[in-house]
N, C-alpha and C positions, 0 to 999 in steps of 0.2 A: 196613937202609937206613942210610947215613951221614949222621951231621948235618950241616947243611946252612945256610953262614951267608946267610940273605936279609936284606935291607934294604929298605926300604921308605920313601920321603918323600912323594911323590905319587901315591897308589892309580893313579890314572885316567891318568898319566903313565909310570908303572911295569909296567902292563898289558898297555901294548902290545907289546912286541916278543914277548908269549902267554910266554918262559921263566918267569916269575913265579908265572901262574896253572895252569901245567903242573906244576911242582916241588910249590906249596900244593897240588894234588890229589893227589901220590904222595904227602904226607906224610898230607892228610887218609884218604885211602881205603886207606893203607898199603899201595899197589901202584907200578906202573909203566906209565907213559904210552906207553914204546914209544919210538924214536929220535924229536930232535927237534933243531932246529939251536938251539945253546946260547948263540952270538954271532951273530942275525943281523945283517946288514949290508944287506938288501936287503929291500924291501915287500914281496915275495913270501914269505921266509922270514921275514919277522911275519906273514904270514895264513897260512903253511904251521901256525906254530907257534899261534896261535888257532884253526885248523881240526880240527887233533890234540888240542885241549882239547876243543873244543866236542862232539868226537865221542866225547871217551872220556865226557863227562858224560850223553850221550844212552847209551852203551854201561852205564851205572851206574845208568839211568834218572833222572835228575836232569832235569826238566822246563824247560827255557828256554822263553820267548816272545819272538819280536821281536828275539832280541841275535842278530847275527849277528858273525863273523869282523873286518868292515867295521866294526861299532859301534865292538868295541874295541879295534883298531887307531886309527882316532880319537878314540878315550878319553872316550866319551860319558859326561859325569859319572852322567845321570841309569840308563842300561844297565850301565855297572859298580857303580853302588849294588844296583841292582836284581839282579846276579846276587851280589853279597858277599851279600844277603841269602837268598839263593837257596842257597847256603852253608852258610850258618849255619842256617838249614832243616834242611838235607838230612842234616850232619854232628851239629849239638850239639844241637839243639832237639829232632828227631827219637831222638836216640839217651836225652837225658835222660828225654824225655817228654814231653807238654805241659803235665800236673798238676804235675808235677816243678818247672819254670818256670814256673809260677804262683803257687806255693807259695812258691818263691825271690822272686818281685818283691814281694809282698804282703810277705813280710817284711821285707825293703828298704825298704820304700815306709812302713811304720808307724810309722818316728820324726817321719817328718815329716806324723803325723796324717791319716792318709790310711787310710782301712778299704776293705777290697775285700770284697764281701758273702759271694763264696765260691759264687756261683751259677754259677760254672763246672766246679766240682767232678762227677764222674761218680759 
């Protein structure tokens, strides 16, 4: 896959026209989305290009609630948090582990006097 220079200023701004969240999941899942219009121009080709995400996320099984095509095209702050985290789940959290990141925050977390008891540990 070729690198790929994205920019980003406004997550919830930037989401809409779906090229953004389309490209961030060929890089995350190291596959391909499938054609997609690259410069829409028209509301219909930002929900064509949000529907080709949301579908390939269901195809990946990656669980949405409640976000649909419509949210983020309107750039729901509070539905595009909720699927970055959704994300970040699916890709880094999942793949490191959950002890993994646990392990990581607690040490993080212990200069500034903070003990985590460890009762999450398996």
């Amino acid at each position: 896959m070729s690198e790929r220079q994205l920019s980003i200023t406004d997550l919830c701004e930037d989401i809409k026209p779906g090229v953004l969240p389309i490209e961030l999941l060929e890089i995350l899942s190291k596959s391909t989305c499938g054609r997609y219009v690259k410069a829409p121009k028209t509301t219909f080709q930002r929900l064509e290009n949000l529907n080709l995400f949301l579908e390939q996320l269901k195809i990946k099984s990656i669980k949405l609630v409640n976000i649909g095509a419509e949210d983020l095209a309107g750039g729901s702050r509070k539905l595009v948090l909720g699927l970055t985290w959704t994300l970040i789940l699916a890709f880094e959290v999942n793949k490191a582990g959950i002890n993994d990141l646990l392990e990581w925050v607690q040490e993080k977390v212990k200069s500034y006097g903070i003990v985590l008891d460890g009762g999450w540990q398996k």
